[in-house]
C-alpha angles and dihedrals in degrees: 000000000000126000096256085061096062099057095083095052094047085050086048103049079046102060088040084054089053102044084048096049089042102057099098091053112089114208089194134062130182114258098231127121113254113239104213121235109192113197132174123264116262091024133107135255131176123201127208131208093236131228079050122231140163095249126099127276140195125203134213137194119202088340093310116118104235099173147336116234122218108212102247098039134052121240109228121224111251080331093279119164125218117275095229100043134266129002140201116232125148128242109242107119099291127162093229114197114186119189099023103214126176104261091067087074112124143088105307115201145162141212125195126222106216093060101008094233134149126242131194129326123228123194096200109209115188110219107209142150115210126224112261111245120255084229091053109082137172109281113233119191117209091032094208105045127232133220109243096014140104122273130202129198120186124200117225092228112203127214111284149151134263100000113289127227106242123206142181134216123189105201097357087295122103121255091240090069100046113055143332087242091089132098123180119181124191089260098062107261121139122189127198107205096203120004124220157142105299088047090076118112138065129330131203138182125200133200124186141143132185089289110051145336136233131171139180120195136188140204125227114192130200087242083068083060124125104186100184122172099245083051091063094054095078099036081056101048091038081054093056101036085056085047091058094045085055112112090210091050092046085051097045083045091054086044095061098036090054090046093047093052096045082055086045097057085044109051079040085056102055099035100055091031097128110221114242133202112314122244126222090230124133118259096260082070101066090052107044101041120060121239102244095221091064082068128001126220087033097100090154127110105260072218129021112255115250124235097240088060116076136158109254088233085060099063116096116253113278104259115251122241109252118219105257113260 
């Protein structure tokens, strides 16, 4: 047999070894729209061929061939087994996937054997939040506070999905309860208007969604503290400022301004009180009557006259001495 003879055998070993390796690669795809099933990572999910029958189906996964289902027992992913123990499916021609990672994402679909259809398509979307690397800390800027002035805290966000909420706690305690001077945002920034003393202690941010959790959290000490004195002067001015939005400070406040203008009637009565014309009265009198003009209308003795104490006018005339008869 010559050499040219044996070019159509080797092309045709060739195009046996393609079609081989080829099998698990699907060329076709059903036209539906996906509909997307989002699970937790490290969970399990089971997929049916739906409309469900007892034939056989085999599954596919972006055009790969991943298993063929028989129609009373589930096909398990890559024969994984569930990460917290046993669990209960039952057998009825499922796609099981225990231990859902990243990497199954995909469009998931199957086709059955006795009429060649297509059932449903899956788009499979892994819902995860990612540890925050040791070498990833809280930003701080500046990174020695001062007192005063602004301070902003950034939050190292990790890799997750779908977007995580992300929170802070200052002492364990949420920045909601604490003060009006902080400012979250959904990006993880957190500004401090005006820094002070009673800012100092741990803070922690933490990022979590439906399917996991992670947090990172920092110190900052008095001994990190710059105190200027352009830095006092708005912690002054932001503690009195607090002082005069205090509703024990505005009534203690009332409370003297009234006082002060009740003094102030009074010293202004007396002093500008014109002197009218003197009575020949005795000296009791002055003090137990009250003078009209200090309050008209009050024409009453602050306290009743005595007997004893007349106005001269009021006596009766001396008698006069008659010639004897």
């Amino acid at each position: 047999m010559s050499r040219h003879d044996l070019h159509p055998i080797i092309h045709f070993c060739l195009l046996i070894l393609l079609f081989s390796s080829s099998e698990s690669i699907h060329t076709l795809a059903p036209k539906k729209a996906p509909s997307e099933r989002l699970v937790p990572i490290g969970s399990t999910t089971a997929l049916e061929c739906e409309p469900y029958t007892s034939a056989n189906a085999t599954w596919y996964r972006d055009k790969h061939v991943i298993a063929v289902v028989e129609g009373h027992k589930n096909a398990i992913l890559n024969g994984r087994v569930p990460r917290g123990g046993e669990e209960r499916i039952p057998d009825i021609g499922f796609l099981v996937i225990y231990d859902v990672q990243k990497e199954d994402e995909g469009i998931y679909y199957c086709q059955r054997e006795n009429d060649t259809k297509w059932g449903e398509v899956f788009q499979l979307k892994v819902a995860f939040v990612d540890e925050v690397s040791e070498n990833e800390k809280i930003k701080v800027e500046p990174i020695v506070p001062i007192l005063g002035r602004p301070l902003t805290l950034k939050c190292p966000v990790p890799n997750a999905y779908p977007l995580p909420k992300i929170t802070w706690t200052v002492n364990s305690l949420p920045i909601s309860h604490i003060s009006s001077d902080y400012f979250s945002f959904p990006n993880g920034t957190l500004i401090i208007s005006h820094f002070s003393y009673h800012h100092f202690g741990y803070f922690e941010c933490n990022i979590n969604n439906f399917a996991g959790h992670s947090s990172v959290n920092a110190f900052i000490d008095s001994r990190d503290l710059v105190a200027t004195f352009e830095s006092l002067k708005p912690t002054f001015i932001n503690g009195c400022s607090a002082a005069l939005r205090s509703s024990l400070f505005m009534f203690l406040l009332g409370c003297l301004v009234t006082s002060g203008a009740v003094l102030i009637y009074l010293i202004c009565a007396v002093c500008l009180l014109k002197p009218g014309r003197p009575r020949r009265v005795l000296r009791p009198t002055f003090w137990s009557r009250t003078d009209p003009r200090l309050a008209p209308g009050f024409r009453k003795a602050v306290v009743p006259l005595p007997d004893c104490f007349v106005n001269a006018r009021m006596l009766p005339p001396p008698a006069q001495n008659l010639p004897n008869a």
